[in-house]
C-alpha positions as CSV (number, residue, x, y, z in Angstrom):
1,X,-15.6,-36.0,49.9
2,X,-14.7,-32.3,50.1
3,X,-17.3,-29.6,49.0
4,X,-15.6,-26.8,47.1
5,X,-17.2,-22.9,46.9
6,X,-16.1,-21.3,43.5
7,X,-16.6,-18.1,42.2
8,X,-20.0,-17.2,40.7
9,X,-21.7,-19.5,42.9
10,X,-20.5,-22.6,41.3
11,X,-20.4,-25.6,43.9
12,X,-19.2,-28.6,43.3
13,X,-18.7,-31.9,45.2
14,X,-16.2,-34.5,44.2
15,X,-13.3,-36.6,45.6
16,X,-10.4,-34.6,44.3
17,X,-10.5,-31.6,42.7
18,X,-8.1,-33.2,39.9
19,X,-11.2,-35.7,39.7
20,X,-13.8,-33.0,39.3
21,X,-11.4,-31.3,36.4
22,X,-11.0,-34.6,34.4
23,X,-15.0,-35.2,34.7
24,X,-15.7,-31.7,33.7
25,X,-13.3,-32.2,30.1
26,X,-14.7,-35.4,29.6
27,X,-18.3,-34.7,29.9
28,X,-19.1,-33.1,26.6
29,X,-22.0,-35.4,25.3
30,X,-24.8,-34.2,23.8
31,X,-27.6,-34.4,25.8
32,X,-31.3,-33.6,25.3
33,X,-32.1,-34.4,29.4
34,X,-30.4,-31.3,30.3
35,X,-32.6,-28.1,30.8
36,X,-31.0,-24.9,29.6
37,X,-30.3,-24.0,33.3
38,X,-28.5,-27.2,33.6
39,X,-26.2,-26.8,30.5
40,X,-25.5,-23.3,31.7
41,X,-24.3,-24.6,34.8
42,X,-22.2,-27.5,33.0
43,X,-20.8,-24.9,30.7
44,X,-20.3,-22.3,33.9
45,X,-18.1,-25.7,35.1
46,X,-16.1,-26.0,31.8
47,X,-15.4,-22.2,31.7
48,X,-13.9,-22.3,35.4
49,X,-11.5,-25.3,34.2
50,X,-10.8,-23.6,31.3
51,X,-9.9,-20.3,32.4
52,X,-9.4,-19.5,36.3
53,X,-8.9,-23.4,38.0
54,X,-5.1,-23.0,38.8
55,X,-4.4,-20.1,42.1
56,X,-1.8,-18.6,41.2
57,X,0.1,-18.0,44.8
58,X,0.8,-15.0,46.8
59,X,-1.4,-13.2,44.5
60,X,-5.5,-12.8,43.7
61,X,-5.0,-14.3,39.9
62,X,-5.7,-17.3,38.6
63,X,-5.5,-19.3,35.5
64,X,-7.2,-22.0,33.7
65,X,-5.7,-25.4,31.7
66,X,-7.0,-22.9,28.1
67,X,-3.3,-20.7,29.2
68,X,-1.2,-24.3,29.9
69,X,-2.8,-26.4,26.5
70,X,-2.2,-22.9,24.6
71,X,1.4,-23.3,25.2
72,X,1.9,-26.5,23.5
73,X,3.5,-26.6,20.0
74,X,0.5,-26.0,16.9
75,X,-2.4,-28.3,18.5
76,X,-2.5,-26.2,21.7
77,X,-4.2,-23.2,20.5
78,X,-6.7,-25.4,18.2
79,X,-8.0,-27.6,21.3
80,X,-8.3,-24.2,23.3
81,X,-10.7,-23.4,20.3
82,X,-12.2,-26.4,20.1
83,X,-13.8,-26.2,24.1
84,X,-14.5,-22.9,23.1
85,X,-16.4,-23.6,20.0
86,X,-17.8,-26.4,22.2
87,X,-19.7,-23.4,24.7
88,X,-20.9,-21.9,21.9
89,X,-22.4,-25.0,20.3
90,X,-24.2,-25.6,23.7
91,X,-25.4,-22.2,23.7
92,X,-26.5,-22.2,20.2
93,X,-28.4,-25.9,21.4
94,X,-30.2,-24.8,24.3
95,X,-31.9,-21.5,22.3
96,X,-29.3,-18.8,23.0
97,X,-30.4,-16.1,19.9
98,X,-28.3,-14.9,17.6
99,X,-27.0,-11.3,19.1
100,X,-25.7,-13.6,22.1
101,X,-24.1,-16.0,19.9
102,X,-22.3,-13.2,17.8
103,X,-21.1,-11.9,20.8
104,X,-19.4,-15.2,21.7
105,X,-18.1,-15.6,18.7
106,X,-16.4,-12.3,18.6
107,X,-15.2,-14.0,21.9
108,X,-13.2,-16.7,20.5
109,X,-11.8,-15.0,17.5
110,X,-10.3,-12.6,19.3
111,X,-8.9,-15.1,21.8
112,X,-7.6,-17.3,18.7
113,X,-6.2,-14.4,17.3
114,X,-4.4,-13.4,20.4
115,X,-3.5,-16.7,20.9
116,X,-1.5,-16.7,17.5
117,X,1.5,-15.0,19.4
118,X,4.2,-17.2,21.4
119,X,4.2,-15.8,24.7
120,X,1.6,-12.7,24.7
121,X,-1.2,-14.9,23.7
122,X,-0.4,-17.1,27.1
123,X,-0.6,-13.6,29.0
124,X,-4.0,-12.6,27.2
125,X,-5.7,-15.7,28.2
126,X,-5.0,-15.4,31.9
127,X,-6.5,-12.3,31.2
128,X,-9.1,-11.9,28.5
129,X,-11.1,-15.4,29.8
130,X,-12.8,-15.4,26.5
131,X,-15.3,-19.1,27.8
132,X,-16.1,-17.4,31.1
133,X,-17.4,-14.2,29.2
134,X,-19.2,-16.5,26.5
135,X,-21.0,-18.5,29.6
136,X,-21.6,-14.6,32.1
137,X,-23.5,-13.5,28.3
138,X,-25.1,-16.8,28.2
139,X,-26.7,-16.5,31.9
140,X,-27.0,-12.8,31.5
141,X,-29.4,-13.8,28.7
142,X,-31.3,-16.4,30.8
143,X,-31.3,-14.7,33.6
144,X,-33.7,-12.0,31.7
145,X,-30.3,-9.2,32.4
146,X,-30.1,-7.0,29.1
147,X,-26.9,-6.9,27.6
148,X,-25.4,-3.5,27.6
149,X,-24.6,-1.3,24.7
150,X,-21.3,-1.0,26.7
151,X,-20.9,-4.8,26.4
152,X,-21.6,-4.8,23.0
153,X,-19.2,-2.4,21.8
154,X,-16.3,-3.3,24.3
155,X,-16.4,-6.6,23.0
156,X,-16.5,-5.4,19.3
157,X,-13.2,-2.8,20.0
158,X,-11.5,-5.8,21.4
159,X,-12.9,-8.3,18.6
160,X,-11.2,-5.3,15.4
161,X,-8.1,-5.2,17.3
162,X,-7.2,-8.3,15.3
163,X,-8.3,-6.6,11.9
164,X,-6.6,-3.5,12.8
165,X,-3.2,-5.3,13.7
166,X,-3.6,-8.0,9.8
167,X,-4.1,-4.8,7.9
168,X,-1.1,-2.5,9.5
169,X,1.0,-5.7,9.2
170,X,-0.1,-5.8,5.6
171,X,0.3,-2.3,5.0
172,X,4.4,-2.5,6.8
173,X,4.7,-5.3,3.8
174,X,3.1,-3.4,0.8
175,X,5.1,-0.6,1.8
176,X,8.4,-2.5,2.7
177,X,8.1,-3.9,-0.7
178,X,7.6,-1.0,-2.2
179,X,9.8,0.9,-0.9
180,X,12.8,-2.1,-1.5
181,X,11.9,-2.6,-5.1
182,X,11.9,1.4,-5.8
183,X,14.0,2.2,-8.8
184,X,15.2,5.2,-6.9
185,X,17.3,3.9,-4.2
């Protein structure tokens, strides 16, 4: 048995850490035997495989199995969703209100959207960690912490980014077109 310290005081003890990751995935039943502090901690577990279980060497990063399934041809990005989706389903379960679950949701779209993208969206994951900052607003919540105004709108710049980027894109079309079918060229 080893004993393993992660960050945000997450221990777990299992016979291999591949073990531990497989259990984690797999455990995704709904129970009503959990207390909210319970789930939090299972979800707290889910968001480190998700997003910061692989080292990445000679430097202080690290990545989760969300940036390696993301990479895989259409279903990737949908089952990155889908345990995403999952955390906020829990979190919607044990009581979490609504601001908290707006926030989360704001969460994932902008990590689906970002995800869209061959390549970049791989990057953005090892970096944005949408599940871990679904389960730090879930614990802030429990833990009695007030979100921040400064959370709030951080996470609604990020979350218009992908609006901004669908209507410019729209707008480069409109005008393409316009300009190409313009009986004065």
């Amino acid at each position: 048995m080893t004993e393993r310290k992660e960050p945000d005081n997450v221990s777990v003890v299992t016979d291999s850490e591949d073990e531990n990751i497989v259990s984690v995935l797999t455990d995704l039943s709904v129970t009503a035997d959990r207390s909210p502090y319970e789930e939090v901690q299972h979800l707290r577990e889910l968001s480190w495989v998700l997003d910061d279980c692989i080292s990445i060497p000679k430097t202080n990063r690290s990545i989760g199995i969300e940036v390696l399934i993301g990479m895989l041809p259409i279903g990737g990005d949908m089952v990155s969703t889908g345990y995403s989706s999952y955390i906020i389903y829990k979190a919607y379960q044990i009581g979490a209100p609504l601001h908290v679950l707006l926030l989360m949701i704001a969460n994932v779209i902008t990590d689906s959207f970002i995800s869209l993208f061959p390549g970049f969206g791989a990057v953005a994951d090892a970096f944005w960690k949408c599940n871990q900052r679904n389960v730090d607003l879930l614990e802030q919540y429990y833990t009695g912490e007030p979100i921040t105004l400064t959370q709030v709108l951080k996470t609604l710049l990020v979350a218009s980014l992908p609006i901004v980027v669908i209507v410019g894109v729209l707008a480069s079309i409109i005008t393409g077109i316009t300009f190409l079918t313009s009986p004065y060229l």
